[in-house]
C-alpha positions in Angstrom: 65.3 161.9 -8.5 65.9 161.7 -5.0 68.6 163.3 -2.9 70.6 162.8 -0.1 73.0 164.8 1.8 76.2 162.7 3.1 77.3 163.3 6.6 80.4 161.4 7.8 81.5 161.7 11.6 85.1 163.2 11.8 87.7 160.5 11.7 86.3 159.9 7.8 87.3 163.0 7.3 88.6 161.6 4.1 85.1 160.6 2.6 84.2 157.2 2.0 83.6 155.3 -1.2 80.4 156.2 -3.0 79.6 152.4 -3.6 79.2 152.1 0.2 77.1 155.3 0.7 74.5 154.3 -2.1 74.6 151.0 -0.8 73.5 152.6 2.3 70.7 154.5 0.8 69.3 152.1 -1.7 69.6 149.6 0.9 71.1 147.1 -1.4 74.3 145.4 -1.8 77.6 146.3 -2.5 77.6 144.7 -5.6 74.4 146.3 -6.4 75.3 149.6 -5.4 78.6 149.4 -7.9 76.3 148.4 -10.7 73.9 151.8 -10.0 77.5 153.8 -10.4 78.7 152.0 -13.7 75.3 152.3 -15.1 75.6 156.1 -14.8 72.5 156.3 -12.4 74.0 158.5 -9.8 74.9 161.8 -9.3 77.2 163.5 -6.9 76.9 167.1 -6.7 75.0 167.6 -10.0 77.5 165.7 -11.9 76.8 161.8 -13.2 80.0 159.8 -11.3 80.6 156.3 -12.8 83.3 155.2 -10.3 82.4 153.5 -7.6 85.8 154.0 -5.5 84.8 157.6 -5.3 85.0 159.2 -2.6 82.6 161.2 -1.1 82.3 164.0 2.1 79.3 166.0 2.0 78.0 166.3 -1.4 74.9 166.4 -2.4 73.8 162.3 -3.7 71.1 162.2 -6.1 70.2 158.1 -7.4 67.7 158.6 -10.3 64.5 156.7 -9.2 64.2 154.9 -12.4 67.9 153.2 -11.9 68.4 149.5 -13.2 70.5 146.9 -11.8 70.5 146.0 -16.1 73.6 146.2 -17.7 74.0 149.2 -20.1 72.7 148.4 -24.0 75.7 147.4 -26.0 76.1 150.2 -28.8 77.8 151.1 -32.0 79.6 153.9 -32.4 79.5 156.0 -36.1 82.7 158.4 -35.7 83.9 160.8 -38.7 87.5 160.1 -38.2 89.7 163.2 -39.8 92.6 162.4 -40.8 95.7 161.5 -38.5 94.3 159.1 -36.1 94.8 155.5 -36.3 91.5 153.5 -36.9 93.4 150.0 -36.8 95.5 149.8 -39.5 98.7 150.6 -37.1 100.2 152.6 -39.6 102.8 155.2 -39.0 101.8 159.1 -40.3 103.5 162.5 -40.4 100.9 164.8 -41.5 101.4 168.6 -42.4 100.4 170.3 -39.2 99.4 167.2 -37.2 103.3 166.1 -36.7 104.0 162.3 -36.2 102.1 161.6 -33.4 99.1 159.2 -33.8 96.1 158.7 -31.6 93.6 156.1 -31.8 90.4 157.2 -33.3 87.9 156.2 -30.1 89.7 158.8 -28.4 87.8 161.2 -29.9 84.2 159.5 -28.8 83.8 162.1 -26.3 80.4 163.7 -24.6 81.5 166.7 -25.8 81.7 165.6 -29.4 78.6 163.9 -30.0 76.7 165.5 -33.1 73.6 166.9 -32.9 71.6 164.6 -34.9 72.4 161.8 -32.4 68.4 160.8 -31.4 69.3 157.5 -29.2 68.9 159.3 -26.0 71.6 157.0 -24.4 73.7 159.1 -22.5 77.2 158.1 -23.2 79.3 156.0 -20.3 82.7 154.7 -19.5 81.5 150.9 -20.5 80.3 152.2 -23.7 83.8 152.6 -24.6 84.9 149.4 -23.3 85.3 146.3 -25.5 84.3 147.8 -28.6 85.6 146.4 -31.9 86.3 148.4 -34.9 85.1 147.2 -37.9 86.1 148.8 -40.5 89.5 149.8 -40.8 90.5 153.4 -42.5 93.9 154.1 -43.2 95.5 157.2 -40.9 96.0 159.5 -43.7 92.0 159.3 -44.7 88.8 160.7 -43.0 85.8 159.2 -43.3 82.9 157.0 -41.6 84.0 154.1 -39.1 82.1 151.9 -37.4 83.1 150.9 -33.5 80.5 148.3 -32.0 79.8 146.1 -28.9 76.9 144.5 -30.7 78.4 141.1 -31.3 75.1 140.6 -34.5 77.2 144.2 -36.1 80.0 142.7 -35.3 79.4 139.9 -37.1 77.6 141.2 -39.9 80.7 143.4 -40.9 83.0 140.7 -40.4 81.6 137.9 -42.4 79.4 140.0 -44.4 81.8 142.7 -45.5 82.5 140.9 -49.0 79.1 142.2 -50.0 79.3 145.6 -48.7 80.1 148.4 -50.5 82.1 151.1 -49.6 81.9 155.0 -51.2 84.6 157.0 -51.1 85.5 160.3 -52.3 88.9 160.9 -53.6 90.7 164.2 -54.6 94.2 163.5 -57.0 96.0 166.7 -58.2 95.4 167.5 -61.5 93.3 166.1 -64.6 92.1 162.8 -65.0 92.9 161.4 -68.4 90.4 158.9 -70.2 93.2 156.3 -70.5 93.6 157.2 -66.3 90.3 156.5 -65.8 89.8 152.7 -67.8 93.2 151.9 -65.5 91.4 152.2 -62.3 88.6 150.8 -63.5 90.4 147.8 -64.8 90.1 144.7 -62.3 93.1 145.1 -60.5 95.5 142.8 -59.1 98.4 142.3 -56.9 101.2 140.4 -56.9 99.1 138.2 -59.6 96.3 137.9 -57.2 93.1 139.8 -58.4 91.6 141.8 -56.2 87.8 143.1 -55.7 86.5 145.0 -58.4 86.3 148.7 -58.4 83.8 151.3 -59.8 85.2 154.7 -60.6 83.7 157.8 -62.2 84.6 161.8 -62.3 82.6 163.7 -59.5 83.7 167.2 -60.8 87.1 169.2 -61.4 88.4 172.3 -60.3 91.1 174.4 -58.6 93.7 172.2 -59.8 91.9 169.1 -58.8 89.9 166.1 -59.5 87.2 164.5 -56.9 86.8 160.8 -58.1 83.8 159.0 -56.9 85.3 155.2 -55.8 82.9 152.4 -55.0 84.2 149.3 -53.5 82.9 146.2 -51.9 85.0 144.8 -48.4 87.1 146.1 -46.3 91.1 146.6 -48.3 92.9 149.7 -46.6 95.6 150.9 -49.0 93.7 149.7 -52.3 92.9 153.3 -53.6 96.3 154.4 -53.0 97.4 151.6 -54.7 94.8 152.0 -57.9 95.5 155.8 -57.8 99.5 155.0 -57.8 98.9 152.4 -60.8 97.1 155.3 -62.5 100.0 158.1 -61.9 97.8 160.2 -59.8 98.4 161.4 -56.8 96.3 161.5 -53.9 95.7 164.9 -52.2 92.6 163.6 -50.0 90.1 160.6 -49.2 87.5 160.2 -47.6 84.6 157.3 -46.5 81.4 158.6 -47.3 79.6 155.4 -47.2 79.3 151.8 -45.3 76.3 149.6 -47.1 73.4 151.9 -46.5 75.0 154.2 -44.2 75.9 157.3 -45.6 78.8 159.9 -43.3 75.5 162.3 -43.7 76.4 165.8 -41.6 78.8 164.3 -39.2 81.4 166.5 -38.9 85.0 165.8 -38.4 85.4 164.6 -34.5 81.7 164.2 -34.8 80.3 160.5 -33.8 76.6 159.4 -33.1 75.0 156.4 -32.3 73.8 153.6 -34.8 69.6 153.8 -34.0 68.0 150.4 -33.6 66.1 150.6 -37.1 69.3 151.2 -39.1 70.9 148.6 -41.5 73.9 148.4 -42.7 
């Protein structure tokens, strides 16, 4: 990586933008120079800058030698969301300890977030976290695995596709779950007379007062489980997405997001 040291005569004693300093030293364009920034090729002082109307005195420049004028890849984001943060269903919450405040769930796609087991190697940018569409809705009061992508092919593939998709969740209701329970949420269900896609429940295990149901589903239907679950007489003490097609949550934590590697399907 190469370095420069920025020296600016005294009546700029307010810096200048960095766009027209690496301009300067890449001999390029401004344009050019803007495009080095946002792709997350320079550093000021040790520390990657993206914005081009920085300004700069006399830091230390460094422009890594292997910087593209290419636009950075398109990604999709895999985020655990925890509960109490809006992943597009709009819905209001008041959640026990969380209060009624609600923030969206790509606010928590931070650097400092990013699990361990990421292995794409893409350092994480500003423009990742522009335009991205979320795919699969997850009501508020749920955790689970969403999916955030600026790949318009995923984008498309979980929006025509998502009929044939299944969906795993895991779902804790207080108490036992009674036989009779059980055939009602496996029945096909329906709402207001319209039948709705079939569902696949089983018993996952029981203790400490409560039940963990195992819920498969195909398409995105936020608010069907609690609906099921209601139908039944049980009530729901937690939820979570552990599944999208192939994709299993695996270790992410809660907060924890990676990046979708080129090889996986959903």
């Amino acid at each position: 990586m190469t370095h420069h040291r920025t020296t600016l005569p005294a009546e700029e004693d307010g810096g200048i933008r960095l766009s027209k300093r690496v301009a300067e030293l890449k001999a390029c364009s401004r344009r050019e120079a803007e495009q080095y920034i946002e792709g997350g090729w320079v550093r000021v002082a040790g520390r990657v800058v993206e914005e081009p109307q920085f300004r700069v005195r006399g830091e230390d420049i460094a422009i890594d030698p292997t910087a593209s004028l290419m636009a950075p890849p398109a990604v999709t984001i895999l985020l655990h969301k925890p509960p109490g943060h809006d992943a597009g269903t709009g819905e209001p919450v008041d959640i026990k300890g969380l209060g009624k405040g609600i923030r969206p769930a790509l606010d928590l796609v931070v650097a400092s977030s990013r699990s361990g087991e990421d292995r794409s190697g893409i350092p994480l940018l500003k423009k990742h976290l522009m335009r991205q569409q979320l795919c699969t809705p997850l009501e508020s009061r749920a955790s689970g695995l969403v999916v955030y992508t600026q790949d318009w092919r995923i984008g498309r593939k979980l929006t025509e596709d998502m009929g044939v998709i299944e969906q795993e969740f895991t779902v804790e209701v207080q108490g036992d779950v009674s036989n009779e329970a059980l055939q009602r949420l496996n029945q096909p269900p329906r709402s207001d007379g319209r039948p709705l896609p079939p569902v696949k429940v089983s018993i996952g295990s029981t203790g400490d007062g409560v039940t963990r149901l195992r819920v498969a589903v195909k398409g995105i239907h936020p608010g069907l489980v609690a609906h099921l679950c209601d139908q039944a007489g049980l009530q729901i003490v937690g939820m979570k997405r552990i599944r999208i097609g192939r994709l299993p949550l695996s270790t992410l934590q809660p907060g924890q997001w990676r990046l979708l590697m080129p090889y996986e399907r959903f």
